[in-house]
ZATOR-303617 format. One record per residue (C-alpha): residue number from 1; residue in three letters; z, x negated, y negated. Coordinates in nm, 2 decimals. Layout:
residues N
NUM, Ala, Z, X, Y $
...
This chain:
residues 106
1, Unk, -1.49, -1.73, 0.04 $
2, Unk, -1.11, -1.59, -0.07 $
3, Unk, -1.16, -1.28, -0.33 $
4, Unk, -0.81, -1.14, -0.45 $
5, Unk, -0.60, -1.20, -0.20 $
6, Unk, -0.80, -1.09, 0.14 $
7, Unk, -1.07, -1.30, 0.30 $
8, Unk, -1.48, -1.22, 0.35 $
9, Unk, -1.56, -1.25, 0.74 $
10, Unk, -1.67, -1.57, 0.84 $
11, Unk, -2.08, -1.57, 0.83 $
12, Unk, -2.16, -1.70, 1.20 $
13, Unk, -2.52, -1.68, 1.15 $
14, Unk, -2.50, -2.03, 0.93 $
15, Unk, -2.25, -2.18, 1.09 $
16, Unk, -1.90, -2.07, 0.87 $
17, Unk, -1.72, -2.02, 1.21 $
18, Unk, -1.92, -2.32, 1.40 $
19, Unk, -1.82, -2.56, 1.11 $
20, Unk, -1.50, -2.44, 1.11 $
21, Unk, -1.45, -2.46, 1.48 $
22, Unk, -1.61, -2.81, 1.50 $
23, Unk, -1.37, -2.96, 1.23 $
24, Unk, -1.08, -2.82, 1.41 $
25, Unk, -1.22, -3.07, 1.72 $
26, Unk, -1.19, -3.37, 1.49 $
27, Unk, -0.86, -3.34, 1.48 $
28, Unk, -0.67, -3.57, 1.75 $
29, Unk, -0.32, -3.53, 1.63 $
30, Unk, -0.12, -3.25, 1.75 $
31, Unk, 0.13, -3.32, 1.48 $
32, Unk, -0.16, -3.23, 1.26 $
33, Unk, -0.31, -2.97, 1.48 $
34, Unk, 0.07, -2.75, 1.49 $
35, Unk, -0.03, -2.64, 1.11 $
36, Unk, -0.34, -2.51, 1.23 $
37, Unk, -0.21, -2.30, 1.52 $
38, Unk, 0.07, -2.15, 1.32 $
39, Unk, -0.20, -2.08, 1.03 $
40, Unk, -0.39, -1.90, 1.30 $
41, Unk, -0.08, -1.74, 1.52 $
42, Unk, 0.06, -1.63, 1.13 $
43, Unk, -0.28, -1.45, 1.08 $
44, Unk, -0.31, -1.28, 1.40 $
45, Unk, 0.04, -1.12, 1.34 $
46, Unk, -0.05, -1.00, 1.00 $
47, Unk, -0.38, -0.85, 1.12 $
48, Unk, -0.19, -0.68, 1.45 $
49, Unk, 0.11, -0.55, 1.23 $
50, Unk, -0.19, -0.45, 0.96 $
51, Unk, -0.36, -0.23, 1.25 $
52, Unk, -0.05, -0.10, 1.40 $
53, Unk, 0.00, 0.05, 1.07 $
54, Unk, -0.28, 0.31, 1.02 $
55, Unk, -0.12, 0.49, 1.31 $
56, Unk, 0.18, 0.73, 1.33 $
57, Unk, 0.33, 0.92, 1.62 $
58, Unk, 0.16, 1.24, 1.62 $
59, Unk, -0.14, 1.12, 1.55 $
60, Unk, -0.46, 1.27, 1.72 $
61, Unk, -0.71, 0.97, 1.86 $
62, Unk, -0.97, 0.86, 2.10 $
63, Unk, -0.89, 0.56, 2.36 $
64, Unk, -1.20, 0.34, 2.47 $
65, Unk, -1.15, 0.19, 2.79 $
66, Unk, -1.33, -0.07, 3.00 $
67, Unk, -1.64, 0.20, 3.07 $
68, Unk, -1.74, 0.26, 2.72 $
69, Unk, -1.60, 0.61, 2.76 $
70, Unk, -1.43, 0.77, 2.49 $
71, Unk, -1.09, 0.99, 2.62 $
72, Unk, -0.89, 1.20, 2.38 $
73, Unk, -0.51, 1.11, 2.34 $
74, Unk, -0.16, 1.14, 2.13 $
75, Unk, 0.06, 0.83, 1.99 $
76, Unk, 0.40, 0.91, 2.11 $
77, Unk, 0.52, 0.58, 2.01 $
78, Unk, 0.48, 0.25, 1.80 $
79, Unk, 0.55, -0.04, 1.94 $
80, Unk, 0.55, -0.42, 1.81 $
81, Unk, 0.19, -0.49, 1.99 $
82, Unk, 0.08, -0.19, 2.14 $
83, Unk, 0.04, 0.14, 2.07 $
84, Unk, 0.19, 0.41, 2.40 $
85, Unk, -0.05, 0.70, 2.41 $
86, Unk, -0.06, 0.99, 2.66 $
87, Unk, -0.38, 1.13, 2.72 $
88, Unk, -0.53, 1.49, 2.67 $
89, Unk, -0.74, 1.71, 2.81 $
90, Unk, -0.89, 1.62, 3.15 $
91, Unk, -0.63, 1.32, 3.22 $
92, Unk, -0.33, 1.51, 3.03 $
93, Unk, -0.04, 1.32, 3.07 $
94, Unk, -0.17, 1.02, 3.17 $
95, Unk, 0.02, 0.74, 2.95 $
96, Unk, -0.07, 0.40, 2.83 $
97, Unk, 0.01, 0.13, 2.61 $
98, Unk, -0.31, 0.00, 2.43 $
99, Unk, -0.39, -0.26, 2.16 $
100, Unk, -0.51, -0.06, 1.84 $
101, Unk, -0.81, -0.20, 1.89 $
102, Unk, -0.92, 0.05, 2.18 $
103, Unk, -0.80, 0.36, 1.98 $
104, Unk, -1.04, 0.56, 1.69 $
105, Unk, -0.88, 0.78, 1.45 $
106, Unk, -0.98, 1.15, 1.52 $
């Protein structure tokens, strides 16, 4: 599953993720179970601080909230989990801070 250093998605159609998931309930020692969490908690923080990155302040982009609707925006600033925005256009000036997640590169 590992090629050179990054890692294929998991293949939840035939059960990767399930497997995975289901061997992690086996498991009935904390002591044993702390490796896993920090494993996953280690990941997460790489992946966030990996996404955080293709941003800059400046940067023209596109916010997606909760409706599906897609609402043009700045980064005025980088922070350690979220990126602030203010938007443009018809809710200029309107800030928030989002996960990078909700933002497309323009």
């Amino acid at each position: 599953m590992a090629s050179s250093s990054t890692y294929e998605k998991l293949d939840v159609t035939n059960g990767d993720l399930t497997d995975l998931i289901d061997d992690i309930r086996l498991i009935k020692d904390n002591e044993e179970l702390i490796h896993i969490w920090n494993a996953v908690k280690n990941q997460w923080d790489r992946n966030l601080k990996r996404a955080l990155s293709k941003f800059y302040v400046g940067q023209d982009v596109e916010c997606v909230f909760k409706s599906g609707n897609y609402y043009p925006a700045v980064v005025e600033k980088i922070n350690k989990k979220t990126i602030g925005i203010k938007l443009t256009n018809e809710y200029a000036g309107k800030k928030y801070n989002v996960n990078p997640r909700w933002l497309v590169i323009k």
